[in-house]
mmCIF file of the C-alpha atoms, coordinates in Angstrom:
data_MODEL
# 
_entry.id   MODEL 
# 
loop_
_atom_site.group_PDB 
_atom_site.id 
_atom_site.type_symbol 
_atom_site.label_atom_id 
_atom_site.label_alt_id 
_atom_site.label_comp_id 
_atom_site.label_asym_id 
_atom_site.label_entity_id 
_atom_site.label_seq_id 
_atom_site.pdbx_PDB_ins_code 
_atom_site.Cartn_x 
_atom_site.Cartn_y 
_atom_site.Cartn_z 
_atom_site.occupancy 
_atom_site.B_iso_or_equiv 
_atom_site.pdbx_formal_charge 
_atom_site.auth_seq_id 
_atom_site.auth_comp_id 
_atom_site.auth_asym_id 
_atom_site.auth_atom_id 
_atom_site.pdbx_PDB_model_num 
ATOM 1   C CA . UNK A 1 1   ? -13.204 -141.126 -80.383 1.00 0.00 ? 1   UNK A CA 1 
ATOM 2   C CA . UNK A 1 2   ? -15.411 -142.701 -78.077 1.00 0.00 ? 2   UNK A CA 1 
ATOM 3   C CA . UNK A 1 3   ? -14.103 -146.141 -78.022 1.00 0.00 ? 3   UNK A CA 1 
ATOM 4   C CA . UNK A 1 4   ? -10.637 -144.613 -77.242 1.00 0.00 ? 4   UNK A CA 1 
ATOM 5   C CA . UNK A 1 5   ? -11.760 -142.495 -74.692 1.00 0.00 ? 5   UNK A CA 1 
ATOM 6   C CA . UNK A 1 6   ? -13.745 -145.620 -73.374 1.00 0.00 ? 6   UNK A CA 1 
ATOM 7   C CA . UNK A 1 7   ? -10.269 -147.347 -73.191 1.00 0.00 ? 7   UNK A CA 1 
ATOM 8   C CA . UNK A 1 8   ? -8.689  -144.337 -71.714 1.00 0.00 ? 8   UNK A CA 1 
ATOM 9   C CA . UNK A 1 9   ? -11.222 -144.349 -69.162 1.00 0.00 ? 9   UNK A CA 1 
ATOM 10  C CA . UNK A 1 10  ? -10.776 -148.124 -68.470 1.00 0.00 ? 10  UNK A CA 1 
ATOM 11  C CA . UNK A 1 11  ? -7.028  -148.169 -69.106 1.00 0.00 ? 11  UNK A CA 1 
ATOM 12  C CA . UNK A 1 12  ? -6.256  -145.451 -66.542 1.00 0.00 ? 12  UNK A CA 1 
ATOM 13  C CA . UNK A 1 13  ? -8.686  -144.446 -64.387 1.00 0.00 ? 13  UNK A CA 1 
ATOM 14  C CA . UNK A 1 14  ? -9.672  -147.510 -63.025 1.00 0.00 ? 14  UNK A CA 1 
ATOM 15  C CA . UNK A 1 15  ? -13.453 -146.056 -63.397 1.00 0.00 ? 15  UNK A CA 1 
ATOM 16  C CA . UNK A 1 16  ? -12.630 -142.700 -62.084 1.00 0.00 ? 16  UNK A CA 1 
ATOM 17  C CA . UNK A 1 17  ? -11.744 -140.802 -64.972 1.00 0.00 ? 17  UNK A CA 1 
ATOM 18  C CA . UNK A 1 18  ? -14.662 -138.081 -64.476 1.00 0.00 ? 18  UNK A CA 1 
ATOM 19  C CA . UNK A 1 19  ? -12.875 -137.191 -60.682 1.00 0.00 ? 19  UNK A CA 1 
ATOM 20  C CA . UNK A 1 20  ? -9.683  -136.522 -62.828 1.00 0.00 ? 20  UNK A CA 1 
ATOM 21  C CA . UNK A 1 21  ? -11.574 -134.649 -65.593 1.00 0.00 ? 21  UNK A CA 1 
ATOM 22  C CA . UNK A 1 22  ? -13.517 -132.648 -63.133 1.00 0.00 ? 22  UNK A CA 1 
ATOM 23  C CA . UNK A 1 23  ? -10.158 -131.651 -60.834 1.00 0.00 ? 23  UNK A CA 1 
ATOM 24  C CA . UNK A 1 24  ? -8.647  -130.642 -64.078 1.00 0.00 ? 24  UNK A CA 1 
ATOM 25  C CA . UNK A 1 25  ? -11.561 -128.115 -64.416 1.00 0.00 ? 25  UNK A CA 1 
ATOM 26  C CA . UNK A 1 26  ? -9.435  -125.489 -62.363 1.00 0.00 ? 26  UNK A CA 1 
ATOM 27  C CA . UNK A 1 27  ? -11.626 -122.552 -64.371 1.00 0.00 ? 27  UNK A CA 1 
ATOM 28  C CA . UNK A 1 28  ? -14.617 -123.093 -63.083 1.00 0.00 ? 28  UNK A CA 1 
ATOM 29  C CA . UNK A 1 29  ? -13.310 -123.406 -59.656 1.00 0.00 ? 29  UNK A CA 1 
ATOM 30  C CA . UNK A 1 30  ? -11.186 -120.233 -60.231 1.00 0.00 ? 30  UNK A CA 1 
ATOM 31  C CA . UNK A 1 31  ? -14.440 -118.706 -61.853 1.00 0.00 ? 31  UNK A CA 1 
ATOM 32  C CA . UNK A 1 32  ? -16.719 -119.470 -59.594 1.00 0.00 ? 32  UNK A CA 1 
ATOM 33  C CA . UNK A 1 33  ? -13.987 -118.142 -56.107 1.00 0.00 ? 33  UNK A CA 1 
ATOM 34  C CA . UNK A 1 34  ? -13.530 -115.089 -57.752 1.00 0.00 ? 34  UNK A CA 1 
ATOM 35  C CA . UNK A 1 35  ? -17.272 -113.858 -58.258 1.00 0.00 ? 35  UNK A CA 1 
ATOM 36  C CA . UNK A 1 36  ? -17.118 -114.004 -54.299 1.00 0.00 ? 36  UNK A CA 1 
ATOM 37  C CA . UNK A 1 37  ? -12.920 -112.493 -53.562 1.00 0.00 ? 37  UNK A CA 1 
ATOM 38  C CA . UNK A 1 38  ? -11.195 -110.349 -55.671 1.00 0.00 ? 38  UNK A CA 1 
ATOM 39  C CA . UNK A 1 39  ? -8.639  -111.673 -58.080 1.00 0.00 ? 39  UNK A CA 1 
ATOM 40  C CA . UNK A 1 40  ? -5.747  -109.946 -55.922 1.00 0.00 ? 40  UNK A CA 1 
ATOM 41  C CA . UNK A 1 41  ? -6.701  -112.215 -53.300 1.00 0.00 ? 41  UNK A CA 1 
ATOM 42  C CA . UNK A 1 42  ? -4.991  -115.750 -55.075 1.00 0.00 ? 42  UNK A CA 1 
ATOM 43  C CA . UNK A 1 43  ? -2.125  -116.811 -55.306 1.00 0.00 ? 43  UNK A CA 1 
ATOM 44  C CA . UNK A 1 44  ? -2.594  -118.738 -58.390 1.00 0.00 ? 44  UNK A CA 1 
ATOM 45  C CA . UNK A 1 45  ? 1.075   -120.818 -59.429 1.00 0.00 ? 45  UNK A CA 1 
ATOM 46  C CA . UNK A 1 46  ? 1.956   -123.288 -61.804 1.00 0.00 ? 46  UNK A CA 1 
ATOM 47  C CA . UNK A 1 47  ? 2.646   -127.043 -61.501 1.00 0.00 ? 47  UNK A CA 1 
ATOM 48  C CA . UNK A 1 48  ? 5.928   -126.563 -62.244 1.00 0.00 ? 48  UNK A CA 1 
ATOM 49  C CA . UNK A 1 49  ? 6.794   -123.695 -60.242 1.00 0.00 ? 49  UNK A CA 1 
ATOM 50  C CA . UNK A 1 50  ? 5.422   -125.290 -57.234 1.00 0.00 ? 50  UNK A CA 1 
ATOM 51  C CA . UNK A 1 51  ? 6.864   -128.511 -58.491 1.00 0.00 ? 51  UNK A CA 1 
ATOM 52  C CA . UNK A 1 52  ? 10.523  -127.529 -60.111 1.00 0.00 ? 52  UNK A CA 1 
ATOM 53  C CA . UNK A 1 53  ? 11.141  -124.075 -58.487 1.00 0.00 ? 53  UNK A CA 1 
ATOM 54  C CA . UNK A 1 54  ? 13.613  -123.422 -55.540 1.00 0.00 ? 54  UNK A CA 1 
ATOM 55  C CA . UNK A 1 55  ? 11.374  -124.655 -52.370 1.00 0.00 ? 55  UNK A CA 1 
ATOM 56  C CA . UNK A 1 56  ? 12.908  -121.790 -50.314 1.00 0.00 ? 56  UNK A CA 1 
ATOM 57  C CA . UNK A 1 57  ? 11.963  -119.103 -52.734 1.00 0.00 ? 57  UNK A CA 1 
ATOM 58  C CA . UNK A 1 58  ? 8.508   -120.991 -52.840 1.00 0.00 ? 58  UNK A CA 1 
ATOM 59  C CA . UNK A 1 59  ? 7.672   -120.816 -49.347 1.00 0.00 ? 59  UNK A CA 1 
ATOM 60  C CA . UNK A 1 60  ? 9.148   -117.002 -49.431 1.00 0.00 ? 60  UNK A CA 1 
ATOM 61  C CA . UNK A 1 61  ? 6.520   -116.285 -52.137 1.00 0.00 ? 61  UNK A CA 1 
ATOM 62  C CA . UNK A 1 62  ? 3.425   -117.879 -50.324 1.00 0.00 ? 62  UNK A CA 1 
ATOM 63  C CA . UNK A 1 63  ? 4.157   -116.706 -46.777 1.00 0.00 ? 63  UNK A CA 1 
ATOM 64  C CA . UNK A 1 64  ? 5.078   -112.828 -48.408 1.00 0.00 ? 64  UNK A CA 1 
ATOM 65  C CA . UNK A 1 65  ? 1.832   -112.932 -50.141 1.00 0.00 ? 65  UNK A CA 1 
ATOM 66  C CA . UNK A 1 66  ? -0.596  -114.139 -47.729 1.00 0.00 ? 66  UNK A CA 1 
ATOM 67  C CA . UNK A 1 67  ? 1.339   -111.166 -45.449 1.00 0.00 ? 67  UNK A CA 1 
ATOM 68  C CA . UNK A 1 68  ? 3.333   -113.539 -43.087 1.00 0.00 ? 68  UNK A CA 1 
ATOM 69  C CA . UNK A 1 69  ? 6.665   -113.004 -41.978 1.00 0.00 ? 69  UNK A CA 1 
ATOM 70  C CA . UNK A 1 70  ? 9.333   -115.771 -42.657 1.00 0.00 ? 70  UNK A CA 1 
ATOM 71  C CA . UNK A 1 71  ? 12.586  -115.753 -40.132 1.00 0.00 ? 71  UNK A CA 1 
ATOM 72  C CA . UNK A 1 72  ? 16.080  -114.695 -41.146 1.00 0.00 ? 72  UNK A CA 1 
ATOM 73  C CA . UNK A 1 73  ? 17.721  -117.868 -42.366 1.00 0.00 ? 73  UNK A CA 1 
ATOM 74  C CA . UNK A 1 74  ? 20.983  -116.446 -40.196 1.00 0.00 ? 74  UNK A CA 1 
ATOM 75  C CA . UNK A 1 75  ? 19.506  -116.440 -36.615 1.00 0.00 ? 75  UNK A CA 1 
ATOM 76  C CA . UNK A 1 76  ? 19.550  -120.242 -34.647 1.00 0.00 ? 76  UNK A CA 1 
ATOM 77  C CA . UNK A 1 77  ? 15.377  -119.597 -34.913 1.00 0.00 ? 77  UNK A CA 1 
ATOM 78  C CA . UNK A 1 78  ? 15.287  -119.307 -38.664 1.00 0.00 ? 78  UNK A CA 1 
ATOM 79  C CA . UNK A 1 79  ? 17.626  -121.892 -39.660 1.00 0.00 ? 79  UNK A CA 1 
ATOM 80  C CA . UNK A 1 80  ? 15.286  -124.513 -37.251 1.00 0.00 ? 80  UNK A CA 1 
ATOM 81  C CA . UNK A 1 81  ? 11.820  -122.916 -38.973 1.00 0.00 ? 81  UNK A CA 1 
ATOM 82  C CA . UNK A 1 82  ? 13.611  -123.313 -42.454 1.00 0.00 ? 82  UNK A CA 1 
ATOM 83  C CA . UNK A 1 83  ? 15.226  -126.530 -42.146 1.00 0.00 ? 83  UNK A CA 1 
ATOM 84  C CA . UNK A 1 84  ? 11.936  -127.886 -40.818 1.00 0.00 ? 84  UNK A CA 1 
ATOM 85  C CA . UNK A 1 85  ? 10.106  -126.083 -43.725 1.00 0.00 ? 85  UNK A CA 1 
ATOM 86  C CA . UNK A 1 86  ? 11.680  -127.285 -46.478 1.00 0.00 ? 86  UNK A CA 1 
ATOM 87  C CA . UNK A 1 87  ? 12.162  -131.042 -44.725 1.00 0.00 ? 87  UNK A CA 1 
ATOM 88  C CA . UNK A 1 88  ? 8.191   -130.868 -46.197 1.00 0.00 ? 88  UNK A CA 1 
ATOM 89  C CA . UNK A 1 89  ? 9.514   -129.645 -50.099 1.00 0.00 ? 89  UNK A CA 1 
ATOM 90  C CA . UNK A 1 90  ? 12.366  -131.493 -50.905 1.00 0.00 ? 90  UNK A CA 1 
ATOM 91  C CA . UNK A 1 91  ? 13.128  -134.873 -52.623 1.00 0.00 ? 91  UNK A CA 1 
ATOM 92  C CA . UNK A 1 92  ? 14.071  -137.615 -50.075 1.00 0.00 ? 92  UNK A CA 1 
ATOM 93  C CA . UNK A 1 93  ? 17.317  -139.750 -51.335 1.00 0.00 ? 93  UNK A CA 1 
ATOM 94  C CA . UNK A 1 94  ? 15.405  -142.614 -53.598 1.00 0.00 ? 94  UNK A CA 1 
ATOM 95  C CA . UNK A 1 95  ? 12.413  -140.729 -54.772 1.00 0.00 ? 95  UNK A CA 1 
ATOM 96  C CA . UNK A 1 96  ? 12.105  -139.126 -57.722 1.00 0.00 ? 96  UNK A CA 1 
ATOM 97  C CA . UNK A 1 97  ? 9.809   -136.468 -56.271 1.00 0.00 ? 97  UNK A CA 1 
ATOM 98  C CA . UNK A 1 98  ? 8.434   -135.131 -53.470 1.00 0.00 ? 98  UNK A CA 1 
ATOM 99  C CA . UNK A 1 99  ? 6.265   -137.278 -51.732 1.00 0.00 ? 99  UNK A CA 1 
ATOM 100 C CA . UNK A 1 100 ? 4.638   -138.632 -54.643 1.00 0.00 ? 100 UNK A CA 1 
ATOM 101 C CA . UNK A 1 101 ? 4.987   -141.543 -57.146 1.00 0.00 ? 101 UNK A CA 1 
ATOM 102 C CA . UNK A 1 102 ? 5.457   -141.846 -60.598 1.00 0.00 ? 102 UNK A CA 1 
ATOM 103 C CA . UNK A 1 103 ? 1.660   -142.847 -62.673 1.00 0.00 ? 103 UNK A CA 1 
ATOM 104 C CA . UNK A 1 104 ? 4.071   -144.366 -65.623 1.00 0.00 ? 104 UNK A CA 1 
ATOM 105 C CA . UNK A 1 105 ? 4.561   -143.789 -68.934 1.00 0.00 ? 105 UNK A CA 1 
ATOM 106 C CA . UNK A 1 106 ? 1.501   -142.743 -70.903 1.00 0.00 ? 106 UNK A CA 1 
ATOM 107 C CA . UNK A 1 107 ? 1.735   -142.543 -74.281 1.00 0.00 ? 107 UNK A CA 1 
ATOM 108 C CA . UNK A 1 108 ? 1.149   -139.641 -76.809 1.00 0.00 ? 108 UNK A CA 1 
ATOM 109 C CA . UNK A 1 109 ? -1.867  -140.674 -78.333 1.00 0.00 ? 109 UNK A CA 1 
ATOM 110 C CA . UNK A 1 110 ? -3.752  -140.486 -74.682 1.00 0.00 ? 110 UNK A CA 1 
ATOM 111 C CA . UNK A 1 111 ? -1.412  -137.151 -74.154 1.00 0.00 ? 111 UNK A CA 1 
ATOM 112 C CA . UNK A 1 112 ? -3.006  -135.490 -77.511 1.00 0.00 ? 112 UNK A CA 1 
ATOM 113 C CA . UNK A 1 113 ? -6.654  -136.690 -76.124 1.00 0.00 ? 113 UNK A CA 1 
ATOM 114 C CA . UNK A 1 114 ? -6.257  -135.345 -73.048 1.00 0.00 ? 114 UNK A CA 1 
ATOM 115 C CA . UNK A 1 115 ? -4.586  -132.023 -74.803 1.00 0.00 ? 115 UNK A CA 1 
ATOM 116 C CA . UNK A 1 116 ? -7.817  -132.085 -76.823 1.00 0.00 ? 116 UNK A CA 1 
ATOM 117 C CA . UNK A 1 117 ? -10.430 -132.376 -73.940 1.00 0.00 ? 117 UNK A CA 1 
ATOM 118 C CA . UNK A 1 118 ? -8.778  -129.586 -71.621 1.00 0.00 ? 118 UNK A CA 1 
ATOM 119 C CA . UNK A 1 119 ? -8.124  -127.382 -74.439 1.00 0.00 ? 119 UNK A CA 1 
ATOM 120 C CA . UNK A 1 120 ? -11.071 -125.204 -74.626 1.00 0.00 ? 120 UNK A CA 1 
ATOM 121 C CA . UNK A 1 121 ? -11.118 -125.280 -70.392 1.00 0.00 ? 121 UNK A CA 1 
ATOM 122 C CA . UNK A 1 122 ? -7.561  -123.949 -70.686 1.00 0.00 ? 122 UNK A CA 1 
ATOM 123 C CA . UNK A 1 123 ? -8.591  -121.460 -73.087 1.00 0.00 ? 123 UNK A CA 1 
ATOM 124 C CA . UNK A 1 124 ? -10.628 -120.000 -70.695 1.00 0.00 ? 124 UNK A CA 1 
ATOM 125 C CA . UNK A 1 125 ? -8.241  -120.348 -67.660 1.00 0.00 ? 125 UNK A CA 1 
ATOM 126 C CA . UNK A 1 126 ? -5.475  -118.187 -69.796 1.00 0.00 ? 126 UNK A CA 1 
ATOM 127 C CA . UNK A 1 127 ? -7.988  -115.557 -70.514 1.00 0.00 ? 127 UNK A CA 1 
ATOM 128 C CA . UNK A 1 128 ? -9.391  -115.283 -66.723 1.00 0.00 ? 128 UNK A CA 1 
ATOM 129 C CA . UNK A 1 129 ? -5.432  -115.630 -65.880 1.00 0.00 ? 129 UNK A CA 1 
ATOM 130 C CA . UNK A 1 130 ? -3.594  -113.608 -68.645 1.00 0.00 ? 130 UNK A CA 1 
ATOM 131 C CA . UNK A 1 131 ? -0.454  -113.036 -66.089 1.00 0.00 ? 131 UNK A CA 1 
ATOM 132 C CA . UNK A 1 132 ? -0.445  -117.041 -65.320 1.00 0.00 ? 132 UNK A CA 1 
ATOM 133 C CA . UNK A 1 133 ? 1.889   -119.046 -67.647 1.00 0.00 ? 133 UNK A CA 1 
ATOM 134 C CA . UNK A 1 134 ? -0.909  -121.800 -68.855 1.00 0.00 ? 134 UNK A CA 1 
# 
């Protein structure tokens, strides 16, 4: 296991395959925020949510929980706010998503490690998040 996580590391990484590991490590973050704010105070969402989900209904969901108002999509005001909004969310023609590029293909043996390392971190995330789908 440690030759192929050696390769993975190499293979990857490019030599900076702890930065990944440790950004991955959302539950001690998570752990150590909330000994100083109550839970109630995060917004905590999924990749895919913020990734796949409606960007409208996104930005609704962030702005009504940190207690700001978002404009009425009908009035000349609103449309401008939204339409420069969701400029920020959307897929441009060309890309496949949002500002970002695709890594490549990675294949399932380095999937399955990566499954394996993150497992018992995740473990922990779903019990400190039991209302988060993890």
């Amino acid at each position: 296991d440690e030759k192929k996580l050696r390769m993975l590391y190499d293979k990857c990484f490019d030599g900076k395959a702890t930065k990944y590991f440790e950004n991955g490590l959302y539950y001690i973050g998570l752990k150590v925020w909330m000994s100083y704010f109550h839970p109630s105070q995060f917004l905590v969402m999924t990749f895919d949510e913020v990734t796949k989900g409606d960007p409208e209904q996104l930005l609704r969901r962030v702005a009504q929980f940190a207690g700001l108002a978002t404009p009425d999509r009908r009035s000349q005001e609103g449309e401008r706010y939204w339409q420069h909004s969701l400029s920020k969310c959307t897929i441009r023609k060309g890309q496949k998503k949002p500002q970002q590029q695709t890594k490549g293909h990675m294949s399932k043996s380095d999937k399955d490690m990566l499954r394996r390392m993150f497992r018992p971190w995740n473990e922990r995330l779903k019990k400190l998040l039991p209302d988060v789908p993890i």
